[in-house]
C-alpha positions as CSV (number, residue, x, y, z in Angstrom):
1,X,9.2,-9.0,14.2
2,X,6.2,-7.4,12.7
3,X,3.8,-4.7,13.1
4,X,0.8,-3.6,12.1
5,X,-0.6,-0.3,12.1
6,X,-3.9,1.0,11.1
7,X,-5.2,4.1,9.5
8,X,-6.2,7.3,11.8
9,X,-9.6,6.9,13.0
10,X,-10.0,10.6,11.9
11,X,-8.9,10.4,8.2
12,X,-12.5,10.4,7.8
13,X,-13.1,13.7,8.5
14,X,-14.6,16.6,6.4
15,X,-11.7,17.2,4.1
16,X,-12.8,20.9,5.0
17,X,-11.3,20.2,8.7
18,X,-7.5,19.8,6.8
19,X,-4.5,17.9,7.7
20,X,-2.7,18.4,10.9
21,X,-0.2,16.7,12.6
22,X,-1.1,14.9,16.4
23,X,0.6,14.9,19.3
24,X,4.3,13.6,18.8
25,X,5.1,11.8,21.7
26,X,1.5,10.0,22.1
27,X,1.6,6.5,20.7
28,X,5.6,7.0,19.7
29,X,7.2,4.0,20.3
30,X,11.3,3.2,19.7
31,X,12.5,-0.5,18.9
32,X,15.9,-0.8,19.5
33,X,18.1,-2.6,17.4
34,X,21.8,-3.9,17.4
35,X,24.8,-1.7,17.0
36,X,23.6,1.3,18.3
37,X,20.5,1.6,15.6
38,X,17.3,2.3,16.1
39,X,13.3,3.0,15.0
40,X,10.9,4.6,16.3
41,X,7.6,4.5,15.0
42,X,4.1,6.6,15.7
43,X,1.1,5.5,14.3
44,X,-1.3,8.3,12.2
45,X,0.6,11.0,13.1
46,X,-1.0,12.9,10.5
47,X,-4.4,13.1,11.0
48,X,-7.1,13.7,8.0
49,X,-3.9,13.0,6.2
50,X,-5.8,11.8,2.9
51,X,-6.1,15.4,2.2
52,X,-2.3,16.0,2.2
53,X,-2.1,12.9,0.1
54,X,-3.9,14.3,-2.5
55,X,-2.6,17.3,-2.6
56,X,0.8,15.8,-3.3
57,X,-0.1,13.7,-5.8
58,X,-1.2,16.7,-7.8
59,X,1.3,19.7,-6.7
60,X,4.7,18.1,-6.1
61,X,6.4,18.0,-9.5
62,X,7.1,14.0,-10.2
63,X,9.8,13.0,-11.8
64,X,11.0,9.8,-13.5
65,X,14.9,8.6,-13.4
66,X,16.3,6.4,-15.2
67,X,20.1,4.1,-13.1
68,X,22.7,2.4,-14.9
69,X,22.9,-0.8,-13.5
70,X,25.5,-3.6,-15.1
71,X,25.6,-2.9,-18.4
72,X,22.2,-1.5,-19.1
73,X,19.8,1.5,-18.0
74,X,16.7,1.0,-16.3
75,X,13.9,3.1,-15.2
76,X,13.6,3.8,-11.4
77,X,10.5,1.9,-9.9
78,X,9.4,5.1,-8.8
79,X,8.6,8.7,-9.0
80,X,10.8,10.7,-7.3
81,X,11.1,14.6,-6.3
82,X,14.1,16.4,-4.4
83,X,13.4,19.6,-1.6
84,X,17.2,21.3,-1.1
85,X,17.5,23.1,1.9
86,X,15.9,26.7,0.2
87,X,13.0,25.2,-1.3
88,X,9.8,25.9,-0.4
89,X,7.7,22.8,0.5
90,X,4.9,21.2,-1.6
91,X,2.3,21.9,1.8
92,X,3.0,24.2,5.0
93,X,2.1,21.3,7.3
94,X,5.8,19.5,5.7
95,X,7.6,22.7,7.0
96,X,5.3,22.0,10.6
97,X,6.4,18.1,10.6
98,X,10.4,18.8,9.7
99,X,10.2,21.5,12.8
100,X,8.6,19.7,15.4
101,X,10.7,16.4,14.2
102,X,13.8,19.2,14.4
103,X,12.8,19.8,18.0
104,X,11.9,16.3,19.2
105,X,15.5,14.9,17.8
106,X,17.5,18.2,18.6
107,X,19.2,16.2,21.6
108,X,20.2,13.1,19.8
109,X,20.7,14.4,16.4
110,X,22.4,18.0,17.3
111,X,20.7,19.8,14.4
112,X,18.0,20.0,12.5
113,X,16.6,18.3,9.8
114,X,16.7,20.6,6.4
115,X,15.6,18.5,3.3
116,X,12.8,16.6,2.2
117,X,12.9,13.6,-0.8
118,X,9.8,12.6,-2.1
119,X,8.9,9.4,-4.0
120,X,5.8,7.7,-5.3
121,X,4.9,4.4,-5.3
122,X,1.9,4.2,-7.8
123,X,1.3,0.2,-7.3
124,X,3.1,-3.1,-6.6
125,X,5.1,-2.5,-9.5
126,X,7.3,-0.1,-7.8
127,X,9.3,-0.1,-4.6
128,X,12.9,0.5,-3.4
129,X,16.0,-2.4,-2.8
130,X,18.1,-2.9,0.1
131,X,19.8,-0.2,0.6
132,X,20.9,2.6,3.6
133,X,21.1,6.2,3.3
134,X,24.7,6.1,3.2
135,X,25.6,9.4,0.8
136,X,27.1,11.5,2.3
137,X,27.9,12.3,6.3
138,X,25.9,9.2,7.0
139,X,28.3,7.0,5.6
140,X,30.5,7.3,9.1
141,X,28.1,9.5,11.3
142,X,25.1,8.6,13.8
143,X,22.2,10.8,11.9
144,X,18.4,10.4,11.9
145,X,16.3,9.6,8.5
146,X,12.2,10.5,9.1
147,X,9.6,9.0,6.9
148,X,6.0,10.1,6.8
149,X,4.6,7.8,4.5
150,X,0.6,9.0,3.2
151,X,-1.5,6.8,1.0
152,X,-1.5,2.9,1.1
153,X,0.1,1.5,3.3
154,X,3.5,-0.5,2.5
155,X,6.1,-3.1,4.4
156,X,9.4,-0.9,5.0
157,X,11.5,-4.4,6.0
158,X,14.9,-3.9,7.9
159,X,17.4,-6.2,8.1
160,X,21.5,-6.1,9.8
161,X,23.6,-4.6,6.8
162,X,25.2,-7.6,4.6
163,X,22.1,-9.7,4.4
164,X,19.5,-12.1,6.9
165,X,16.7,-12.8,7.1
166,X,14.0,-9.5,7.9
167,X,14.2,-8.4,11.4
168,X,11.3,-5.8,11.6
169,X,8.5,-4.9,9.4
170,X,6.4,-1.8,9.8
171,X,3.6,-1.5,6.9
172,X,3.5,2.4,6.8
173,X,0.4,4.8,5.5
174,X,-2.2,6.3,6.4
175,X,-0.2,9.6,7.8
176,X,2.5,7.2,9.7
177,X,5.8,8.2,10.7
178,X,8.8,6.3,10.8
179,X,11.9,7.2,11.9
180,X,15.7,5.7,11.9
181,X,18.4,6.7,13.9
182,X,21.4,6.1,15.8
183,X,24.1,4.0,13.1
184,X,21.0,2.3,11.4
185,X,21.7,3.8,7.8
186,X,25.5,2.7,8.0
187,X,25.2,-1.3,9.9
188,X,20.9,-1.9,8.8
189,X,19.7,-1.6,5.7
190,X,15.9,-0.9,4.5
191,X,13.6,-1.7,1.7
192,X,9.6,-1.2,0.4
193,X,9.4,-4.5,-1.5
194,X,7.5,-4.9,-4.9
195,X,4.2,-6.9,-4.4
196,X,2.0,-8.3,-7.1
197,X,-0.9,-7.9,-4.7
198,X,-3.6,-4.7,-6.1
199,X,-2.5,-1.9,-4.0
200,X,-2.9,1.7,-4.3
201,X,-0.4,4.2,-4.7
202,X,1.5,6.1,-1.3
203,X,4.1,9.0,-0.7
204,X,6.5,8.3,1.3
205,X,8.7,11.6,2.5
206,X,11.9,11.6,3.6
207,X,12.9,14.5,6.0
208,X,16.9,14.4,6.9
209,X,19.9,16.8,8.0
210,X,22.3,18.6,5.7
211,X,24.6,16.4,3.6
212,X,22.6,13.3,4.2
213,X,21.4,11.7,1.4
């Protein structure tokens, strides 16, 4: 399955006007998958968002890591910043999104969501494997993991956890929220693929509960 979204008709407006978030539920959309997992997905949910965007690129503090992997060390494919649960965020209209996202999933989830990761993709080069969110109380709980991805758009894939072929694909920019929930970080896993196609750089932020990582 794939879809295709396309950038907020009103990211063209006088950067004067700012970035503010749309109406939640208009355009939201869930797609259910197996195992109790799910997505939901809404479209340019922050509109004028190339303002944010830049502002992130500019205040939020980006950091390189470096993983072990096998026998060597290797440079993350990406720039990355943490938000605990104290820390004041990089833009007030973060603190807006996490609360009306704390609200929306209050029912399902049962609390609120309290931390924000931050990475930057600056090209192709970088991206993030297969993997789920599985630090932590995700690693045998139901939780919810939302992305608002700004900039370029990207693929985030999804596939059952243990391998298969790609069973959705949501390019994400633009101001675009996606959101998993249900058991998807502990039976799907997700990924932003590298590309050798010229694209320009995104911020993806990743809004989730206490002790989910």
């Amino acid at each position: 399955m794939s879809l295709t979204t396309q950038p907020s008709l009103l990211d063209d407006v006088a950067e004067d006007a700012g970035p503010r978030l749309g109406e939640l539920t208009q355009g939201l959309v869930r797609h259910e998958l197996s195992r109790g997992a799910w997505v939901d997905v809404r479209p340019g949910w922050v509109e004028s968002s190339g303002a944010l965007f830049e502002h992130l690129l500019t205040a939020v503090p980006w950091r390189a890591e470096r993983r072990q992997m096998y026998e060597r060390e290797v440079d993350v494919p990406r720039l990355l910043c943490f938000y605990g649960e104290e820390a004041l965020l990089p833009h007030p209209l973060l603190a807006r999104a996490r609360d009306a996202l704390s609200a929306h999933y209050l029912p399902e989830l049962g609390e609120p969501l309290r931390t924000a990761g931050l990475c930057l993709y600056r090209d192709g080069r970088d991206g993030v494997a297969w993997h789920g969110d599985r630090l932590g109380r995700s690693s045998r709980e139901d939780t919810v993991v939302a992305i608002l991805s700004l900039g370029a758009p990207r693929p985030l894939v999804l596939r059952p956890r243990g391998g298969g072929p790609t069973a959705l694909r949501v390019p994400v920019g633009h101001g675009d929220l996606l959101v998993m929930g249900g058991s998807c970080q502990r039976t799907w896993e997700h990924a932003v693929p590298k590309t050798s196609r010229p694209v320009g750089p995104r911020v993806s932020v990743q809004l989730r509960p206490r002790g989910v990582r």
